[in-house]
N, CA, C and O atoms as a MOPAC input file, in Angstrom:
PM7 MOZYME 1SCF
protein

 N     24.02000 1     0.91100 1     0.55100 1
 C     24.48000 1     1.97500 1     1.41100 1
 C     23.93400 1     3.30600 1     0.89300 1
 O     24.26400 1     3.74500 1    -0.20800 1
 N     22.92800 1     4.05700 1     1.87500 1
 C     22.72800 1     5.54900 1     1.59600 1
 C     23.93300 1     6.66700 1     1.39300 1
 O     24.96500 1     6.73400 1     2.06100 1
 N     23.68000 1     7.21700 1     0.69200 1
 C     24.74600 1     8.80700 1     0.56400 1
 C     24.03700 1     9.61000 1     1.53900 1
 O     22.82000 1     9.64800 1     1.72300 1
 N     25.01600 1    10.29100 1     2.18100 1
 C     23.98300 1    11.08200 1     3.32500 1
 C     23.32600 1    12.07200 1     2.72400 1
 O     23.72700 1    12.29000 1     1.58100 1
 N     22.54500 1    12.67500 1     3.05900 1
 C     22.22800 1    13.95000 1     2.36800 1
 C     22.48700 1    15.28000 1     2.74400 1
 O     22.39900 1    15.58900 1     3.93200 1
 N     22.82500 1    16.18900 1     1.80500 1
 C     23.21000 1    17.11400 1     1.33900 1
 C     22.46900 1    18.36400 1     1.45200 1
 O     21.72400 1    18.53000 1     0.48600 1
 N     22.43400 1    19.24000 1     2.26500 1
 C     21.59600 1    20.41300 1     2.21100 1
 C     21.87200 1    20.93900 1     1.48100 1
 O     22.91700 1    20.51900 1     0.98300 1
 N     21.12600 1    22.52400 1     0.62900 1
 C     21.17100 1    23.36800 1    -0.26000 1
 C     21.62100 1    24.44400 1    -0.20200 1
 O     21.61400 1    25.37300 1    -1.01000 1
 N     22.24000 1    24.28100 1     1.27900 1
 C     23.11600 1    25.49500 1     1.61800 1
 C     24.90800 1    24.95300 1     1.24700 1
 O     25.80400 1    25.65000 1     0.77100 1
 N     24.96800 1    23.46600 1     1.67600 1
 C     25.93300 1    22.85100 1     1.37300 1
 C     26.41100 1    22.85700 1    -0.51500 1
 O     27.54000 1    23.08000 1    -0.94900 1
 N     25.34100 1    22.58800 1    -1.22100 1
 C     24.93400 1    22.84700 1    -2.47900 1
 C     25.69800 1    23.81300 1    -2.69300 1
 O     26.82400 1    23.65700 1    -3.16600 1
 N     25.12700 1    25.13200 1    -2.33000 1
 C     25.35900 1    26.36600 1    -2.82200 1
 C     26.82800 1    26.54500 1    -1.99900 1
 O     27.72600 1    26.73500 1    -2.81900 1
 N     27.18400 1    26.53800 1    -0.98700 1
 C     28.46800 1    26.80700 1    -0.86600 1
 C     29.50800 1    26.21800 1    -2.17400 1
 O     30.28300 1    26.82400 1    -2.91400 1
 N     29.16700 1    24.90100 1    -2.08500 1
 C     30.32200 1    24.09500 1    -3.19400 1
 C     29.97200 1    24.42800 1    -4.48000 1
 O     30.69800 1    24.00400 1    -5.37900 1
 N     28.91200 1    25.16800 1    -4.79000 1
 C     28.87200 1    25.61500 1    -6.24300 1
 C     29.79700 1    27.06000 1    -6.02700 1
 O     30.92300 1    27.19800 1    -6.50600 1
 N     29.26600 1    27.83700 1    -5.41600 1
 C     30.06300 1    29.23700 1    -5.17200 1
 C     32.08400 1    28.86000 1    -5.04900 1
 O     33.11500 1    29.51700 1    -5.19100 1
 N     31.78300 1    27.70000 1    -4.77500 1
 C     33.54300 1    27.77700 1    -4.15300 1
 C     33.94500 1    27.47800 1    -5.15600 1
 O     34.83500 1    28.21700 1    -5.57700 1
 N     33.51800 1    26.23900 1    -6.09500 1
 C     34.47500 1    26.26700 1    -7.63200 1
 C     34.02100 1    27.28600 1    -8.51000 1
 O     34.46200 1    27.25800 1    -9.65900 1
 N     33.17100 1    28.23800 1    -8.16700 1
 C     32.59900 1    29.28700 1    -9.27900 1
 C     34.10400 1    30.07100 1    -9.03600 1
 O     34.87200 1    30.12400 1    -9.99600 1
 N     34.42800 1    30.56000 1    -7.97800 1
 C     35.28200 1    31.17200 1    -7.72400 1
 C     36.63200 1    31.14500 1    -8.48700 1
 O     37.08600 1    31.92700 1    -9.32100 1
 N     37.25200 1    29.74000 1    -7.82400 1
 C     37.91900 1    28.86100 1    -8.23900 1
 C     38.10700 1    28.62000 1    -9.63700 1
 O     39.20400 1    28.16000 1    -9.95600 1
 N     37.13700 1    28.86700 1   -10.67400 1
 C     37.06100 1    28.74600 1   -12.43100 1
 C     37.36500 1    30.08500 1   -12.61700 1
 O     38.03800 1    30.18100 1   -13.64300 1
 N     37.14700 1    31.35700 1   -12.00200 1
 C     37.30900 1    32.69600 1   -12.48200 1
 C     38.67800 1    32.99200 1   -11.99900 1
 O     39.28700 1    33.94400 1   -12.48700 1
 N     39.22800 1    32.22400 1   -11.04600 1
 C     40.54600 1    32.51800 1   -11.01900 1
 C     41.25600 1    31.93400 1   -11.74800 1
 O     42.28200 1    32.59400 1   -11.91500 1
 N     41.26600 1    30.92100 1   -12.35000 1
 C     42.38900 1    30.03500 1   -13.29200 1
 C     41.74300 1    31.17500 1   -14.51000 1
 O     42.52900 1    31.98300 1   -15.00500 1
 N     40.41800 1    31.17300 1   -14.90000 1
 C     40.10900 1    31.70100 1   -16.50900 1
 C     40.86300 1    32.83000 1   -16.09600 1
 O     41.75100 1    32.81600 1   -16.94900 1
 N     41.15000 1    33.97900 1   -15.22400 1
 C     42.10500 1    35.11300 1   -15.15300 1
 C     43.45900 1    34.81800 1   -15.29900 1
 O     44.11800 1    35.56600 1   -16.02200 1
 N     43.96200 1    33.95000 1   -14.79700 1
 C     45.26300 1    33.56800 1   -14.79000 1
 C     45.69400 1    33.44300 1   -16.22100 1
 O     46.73300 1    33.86900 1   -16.72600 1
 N     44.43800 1    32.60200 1   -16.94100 1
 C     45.25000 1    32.00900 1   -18.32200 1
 C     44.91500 1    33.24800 1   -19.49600 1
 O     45.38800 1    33.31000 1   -20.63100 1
 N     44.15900 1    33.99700 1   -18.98900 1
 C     44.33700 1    34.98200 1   -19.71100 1
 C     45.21800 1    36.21000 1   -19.82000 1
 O     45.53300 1    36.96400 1   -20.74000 1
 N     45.51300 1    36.11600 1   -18.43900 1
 C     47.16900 1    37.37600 1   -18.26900 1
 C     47.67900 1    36.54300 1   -18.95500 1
 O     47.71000 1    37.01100 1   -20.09300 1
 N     48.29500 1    35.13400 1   -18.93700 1
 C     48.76600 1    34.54100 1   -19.37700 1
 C     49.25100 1    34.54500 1   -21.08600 1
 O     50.34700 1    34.82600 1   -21.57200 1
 N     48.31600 1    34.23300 1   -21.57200 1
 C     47.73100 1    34.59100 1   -23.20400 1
 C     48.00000 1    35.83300 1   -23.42600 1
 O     48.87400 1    35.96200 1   -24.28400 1
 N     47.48700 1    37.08400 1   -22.87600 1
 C     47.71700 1    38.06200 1   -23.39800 1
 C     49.42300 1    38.45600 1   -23.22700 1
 O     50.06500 1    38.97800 1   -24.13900 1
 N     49.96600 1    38.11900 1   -21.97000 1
 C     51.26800 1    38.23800 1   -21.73100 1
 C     52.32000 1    38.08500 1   -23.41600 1
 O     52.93400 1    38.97900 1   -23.99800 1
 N     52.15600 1    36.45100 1   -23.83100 1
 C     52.41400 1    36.13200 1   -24.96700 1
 C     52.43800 1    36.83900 1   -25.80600 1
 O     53.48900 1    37.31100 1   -26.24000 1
 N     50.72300 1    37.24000 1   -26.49000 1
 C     50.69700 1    37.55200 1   -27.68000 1
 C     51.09100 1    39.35800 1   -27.24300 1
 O     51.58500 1    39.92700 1   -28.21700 1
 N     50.96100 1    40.19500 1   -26.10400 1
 C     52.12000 1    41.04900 1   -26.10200 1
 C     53.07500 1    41.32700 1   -26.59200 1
 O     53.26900 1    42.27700 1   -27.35000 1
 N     54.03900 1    40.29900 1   -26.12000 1
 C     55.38800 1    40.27400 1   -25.58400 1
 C     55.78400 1    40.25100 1   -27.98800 1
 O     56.43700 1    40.93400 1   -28.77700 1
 N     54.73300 1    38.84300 1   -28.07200 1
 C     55.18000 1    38.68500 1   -29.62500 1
 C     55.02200 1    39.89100 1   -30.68900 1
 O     55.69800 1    40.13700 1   -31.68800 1
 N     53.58100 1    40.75500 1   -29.98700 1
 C     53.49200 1    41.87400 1   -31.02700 1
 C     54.55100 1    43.17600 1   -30.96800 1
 O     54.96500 1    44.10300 1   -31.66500 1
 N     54.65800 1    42.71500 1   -29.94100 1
 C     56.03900 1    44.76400 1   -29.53800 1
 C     56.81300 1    44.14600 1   -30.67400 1
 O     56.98300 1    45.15400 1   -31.36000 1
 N     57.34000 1    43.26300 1   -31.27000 1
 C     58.17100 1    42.23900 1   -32.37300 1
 C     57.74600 1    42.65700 1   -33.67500 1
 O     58.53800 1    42.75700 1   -34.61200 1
 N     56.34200 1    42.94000 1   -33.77700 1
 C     55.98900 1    43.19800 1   -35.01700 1
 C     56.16200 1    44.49100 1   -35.65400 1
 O     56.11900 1    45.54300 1   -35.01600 1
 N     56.42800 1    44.39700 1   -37.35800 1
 C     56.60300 1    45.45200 1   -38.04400 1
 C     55.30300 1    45.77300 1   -38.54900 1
 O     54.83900 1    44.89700 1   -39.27900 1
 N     54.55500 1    46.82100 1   -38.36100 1
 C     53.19700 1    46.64300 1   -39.55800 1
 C     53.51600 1    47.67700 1   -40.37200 1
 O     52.68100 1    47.86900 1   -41.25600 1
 N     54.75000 1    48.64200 1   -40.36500 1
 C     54.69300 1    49.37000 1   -41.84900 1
 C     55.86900 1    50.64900 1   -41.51500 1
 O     56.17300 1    51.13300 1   -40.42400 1
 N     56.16200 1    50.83500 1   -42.29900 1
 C     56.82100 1    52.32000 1   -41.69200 1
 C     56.02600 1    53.61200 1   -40.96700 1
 O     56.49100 1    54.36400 1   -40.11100 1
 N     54.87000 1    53.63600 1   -41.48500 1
 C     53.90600 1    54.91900 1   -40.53200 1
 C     52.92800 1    54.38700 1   -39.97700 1
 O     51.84200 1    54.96400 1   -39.93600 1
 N     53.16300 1    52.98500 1   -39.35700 1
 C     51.93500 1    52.38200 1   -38.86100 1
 C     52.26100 1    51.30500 1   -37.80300 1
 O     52.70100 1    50.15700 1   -37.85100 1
 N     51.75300 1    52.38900 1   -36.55500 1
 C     52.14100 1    51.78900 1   -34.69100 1
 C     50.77500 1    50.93000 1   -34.51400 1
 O     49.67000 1    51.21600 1   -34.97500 1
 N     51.04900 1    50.06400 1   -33.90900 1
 C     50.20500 1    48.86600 1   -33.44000 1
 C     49.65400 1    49.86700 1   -32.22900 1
 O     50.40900 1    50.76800 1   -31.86400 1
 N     48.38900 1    49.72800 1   -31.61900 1
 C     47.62500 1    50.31900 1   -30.81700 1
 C     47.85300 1    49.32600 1   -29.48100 1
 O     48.24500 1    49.62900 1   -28.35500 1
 N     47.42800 1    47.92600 1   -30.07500 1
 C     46.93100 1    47.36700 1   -28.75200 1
 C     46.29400 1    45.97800 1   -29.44600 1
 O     45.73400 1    46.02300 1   -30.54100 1
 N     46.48600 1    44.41500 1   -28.47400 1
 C     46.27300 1    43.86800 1   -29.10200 1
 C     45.70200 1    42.47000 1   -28.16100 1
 O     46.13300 1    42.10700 1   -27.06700 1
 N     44.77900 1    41.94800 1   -28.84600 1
 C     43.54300 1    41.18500 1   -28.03900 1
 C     43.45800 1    39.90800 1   -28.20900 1
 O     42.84600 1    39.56700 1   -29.22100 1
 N     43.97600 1    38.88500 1   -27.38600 1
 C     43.65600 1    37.22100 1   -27.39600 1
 C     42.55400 1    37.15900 1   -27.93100 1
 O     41.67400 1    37.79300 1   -27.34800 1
 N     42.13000 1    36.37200 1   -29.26600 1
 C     41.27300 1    35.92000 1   -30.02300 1
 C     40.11800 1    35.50000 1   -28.63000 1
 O     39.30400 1    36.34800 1   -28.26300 1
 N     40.17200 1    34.42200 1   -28.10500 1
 C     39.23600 1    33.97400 1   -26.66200 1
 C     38.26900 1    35.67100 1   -26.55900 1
 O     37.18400 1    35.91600 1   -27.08700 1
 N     38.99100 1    36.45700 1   -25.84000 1
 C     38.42200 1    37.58800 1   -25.23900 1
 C     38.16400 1    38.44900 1   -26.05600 1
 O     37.41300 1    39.38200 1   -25.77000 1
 N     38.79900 1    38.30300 1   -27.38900 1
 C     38.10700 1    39.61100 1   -28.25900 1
 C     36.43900 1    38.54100 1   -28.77800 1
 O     35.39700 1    39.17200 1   -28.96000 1
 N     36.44400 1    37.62700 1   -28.87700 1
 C     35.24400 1    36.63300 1   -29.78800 1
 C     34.43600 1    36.62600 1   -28.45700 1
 O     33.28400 1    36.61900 1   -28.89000 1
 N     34.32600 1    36.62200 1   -26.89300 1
 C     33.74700 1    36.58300 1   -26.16900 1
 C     33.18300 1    37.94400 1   -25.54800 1
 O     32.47400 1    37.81000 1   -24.55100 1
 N     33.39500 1    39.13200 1   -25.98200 1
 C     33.17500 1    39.98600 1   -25.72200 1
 C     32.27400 1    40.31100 1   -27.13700 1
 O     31.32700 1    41.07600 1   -26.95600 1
 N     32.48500 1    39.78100 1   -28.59700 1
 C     32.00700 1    40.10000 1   -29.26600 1
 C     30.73700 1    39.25700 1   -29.46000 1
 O     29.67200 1    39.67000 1   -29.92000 1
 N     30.99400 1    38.09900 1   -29.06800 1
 C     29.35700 1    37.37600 1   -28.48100 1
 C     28.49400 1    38.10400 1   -27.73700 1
 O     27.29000 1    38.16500 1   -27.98400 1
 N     29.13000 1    38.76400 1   -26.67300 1
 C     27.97900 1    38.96000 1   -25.91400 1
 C     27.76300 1    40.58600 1   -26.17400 1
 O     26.58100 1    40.89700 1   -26.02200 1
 N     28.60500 1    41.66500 1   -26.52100 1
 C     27.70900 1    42.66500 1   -26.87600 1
 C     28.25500 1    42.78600 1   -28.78500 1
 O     29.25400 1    43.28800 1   -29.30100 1
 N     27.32200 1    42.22900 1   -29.24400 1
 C     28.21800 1    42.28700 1   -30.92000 1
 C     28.29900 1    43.81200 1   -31.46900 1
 O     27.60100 1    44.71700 1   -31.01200 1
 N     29.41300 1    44.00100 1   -32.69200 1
 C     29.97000 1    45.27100 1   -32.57500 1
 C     30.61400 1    46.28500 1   -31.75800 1
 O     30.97200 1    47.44600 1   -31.95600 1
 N     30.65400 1    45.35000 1   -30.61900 1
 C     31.57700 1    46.41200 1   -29.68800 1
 C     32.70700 1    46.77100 1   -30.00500 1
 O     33.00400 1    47.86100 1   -29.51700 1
 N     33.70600 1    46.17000 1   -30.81400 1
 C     34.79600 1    46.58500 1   -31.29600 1
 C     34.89100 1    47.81100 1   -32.23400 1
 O     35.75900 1    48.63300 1   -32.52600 1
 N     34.09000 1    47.65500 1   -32.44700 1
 C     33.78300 1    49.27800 1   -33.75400 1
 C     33.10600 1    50.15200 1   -33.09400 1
 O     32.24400 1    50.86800 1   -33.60400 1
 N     33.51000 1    50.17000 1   -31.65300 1
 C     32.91900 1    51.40300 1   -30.44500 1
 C     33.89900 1    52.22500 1   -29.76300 1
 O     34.44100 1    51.46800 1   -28.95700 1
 N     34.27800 1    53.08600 1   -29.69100 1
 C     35.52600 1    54.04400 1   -29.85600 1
 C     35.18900 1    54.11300 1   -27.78500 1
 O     36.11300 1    54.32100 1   -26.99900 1
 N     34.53800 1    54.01300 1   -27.58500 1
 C     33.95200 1    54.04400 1   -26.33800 1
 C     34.14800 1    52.71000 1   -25.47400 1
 O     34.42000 1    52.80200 1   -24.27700 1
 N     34.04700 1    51.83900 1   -25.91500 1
 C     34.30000 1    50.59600 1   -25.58300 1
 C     35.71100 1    50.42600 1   -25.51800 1
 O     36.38600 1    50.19500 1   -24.51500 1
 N     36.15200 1    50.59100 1   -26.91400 1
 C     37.61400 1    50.01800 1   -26.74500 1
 C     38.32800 1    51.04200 1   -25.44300 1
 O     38.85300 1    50.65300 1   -24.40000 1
 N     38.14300 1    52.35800 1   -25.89700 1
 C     38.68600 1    53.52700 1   -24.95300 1
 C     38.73100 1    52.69900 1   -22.87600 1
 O     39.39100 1    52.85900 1   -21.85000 1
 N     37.68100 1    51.94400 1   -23.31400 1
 C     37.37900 1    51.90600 1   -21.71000 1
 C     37.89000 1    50.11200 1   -21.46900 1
 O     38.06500 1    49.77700 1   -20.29800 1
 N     38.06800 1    49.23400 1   -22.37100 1
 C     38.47700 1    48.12900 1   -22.15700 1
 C     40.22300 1    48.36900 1   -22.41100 1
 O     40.83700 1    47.47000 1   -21.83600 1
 N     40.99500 1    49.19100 1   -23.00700 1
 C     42.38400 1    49.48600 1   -22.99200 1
 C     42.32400 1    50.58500 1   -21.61700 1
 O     43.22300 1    50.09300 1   -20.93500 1
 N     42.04800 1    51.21100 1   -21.19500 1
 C     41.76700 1    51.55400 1   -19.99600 1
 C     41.83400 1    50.69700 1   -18.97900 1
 O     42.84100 1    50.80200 1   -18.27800 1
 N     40.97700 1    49.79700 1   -18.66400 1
 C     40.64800 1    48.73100 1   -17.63800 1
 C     41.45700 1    47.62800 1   -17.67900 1
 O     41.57100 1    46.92000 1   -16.67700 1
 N     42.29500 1    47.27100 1   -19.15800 1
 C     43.18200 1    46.23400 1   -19.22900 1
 C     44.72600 1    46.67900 1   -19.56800 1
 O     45.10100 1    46.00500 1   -20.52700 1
 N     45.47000 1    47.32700 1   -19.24400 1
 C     46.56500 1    47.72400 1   -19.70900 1
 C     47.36900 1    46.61100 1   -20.44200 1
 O     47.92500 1    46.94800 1   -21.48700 1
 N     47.49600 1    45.32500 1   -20.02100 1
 C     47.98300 1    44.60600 1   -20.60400 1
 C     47.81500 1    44.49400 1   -22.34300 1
 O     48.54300 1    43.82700 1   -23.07800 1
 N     46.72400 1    45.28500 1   -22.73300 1
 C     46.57300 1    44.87700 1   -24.18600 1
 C     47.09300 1    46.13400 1   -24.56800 1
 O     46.99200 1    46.13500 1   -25.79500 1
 N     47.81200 1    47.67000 1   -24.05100 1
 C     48.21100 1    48.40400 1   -24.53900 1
 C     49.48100 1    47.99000 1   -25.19800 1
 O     50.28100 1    47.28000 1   -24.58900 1
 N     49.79500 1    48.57000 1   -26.91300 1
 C     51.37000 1    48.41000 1   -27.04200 1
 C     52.23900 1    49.68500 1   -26.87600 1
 O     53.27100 1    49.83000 1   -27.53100 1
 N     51.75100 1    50.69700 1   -25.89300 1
 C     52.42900 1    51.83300 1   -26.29900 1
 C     53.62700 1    51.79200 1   -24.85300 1
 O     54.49700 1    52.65700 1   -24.74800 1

């Protein structure tokens, strides 16, 4: 028995539709994650004169540091990724 065949428009739709589909769960589980490790750091003591800034799921801080390395030691970067993500603010 033949499989019918498949155009490359058909192709590309069903690639685009779970592309989609993967960027919405990877968003989900990352509010997710960060929600957590949030919720656990407002909990933390780090000293008597020393406020936690803001704080980053290992996943997204190591994947951001793959792809542009040293960005974390960019006053510019962080400024604009605590900006764009409020969720990692602890203030």
């Amino acid at each position: 028995m033949r499989k019918p065949k498949v155009s490359q428009e058909q192709v590309a739709e069903t690639l685009a539709r779970t592309n989609e589909q993967a960027v919405v769960r990877s968003n989900h589980e990352y509010r997710d994650r960060q929600r957590k490790i949030r919720k656990h750091a407002q909990n933390l003591s780090f000293g008597k004169d020393i406020k936690g800034k803001a704080v980053i799921d290992a996943k997204t801080y190591f994947a951001w540091e793959a792809e542009k390395p040293g960005c974390w030691g960019d006053k510019q970067f962080t400024k604009e990724m605590l900006r764009d993500n409020p969720e990692m603010r602890l203030d």
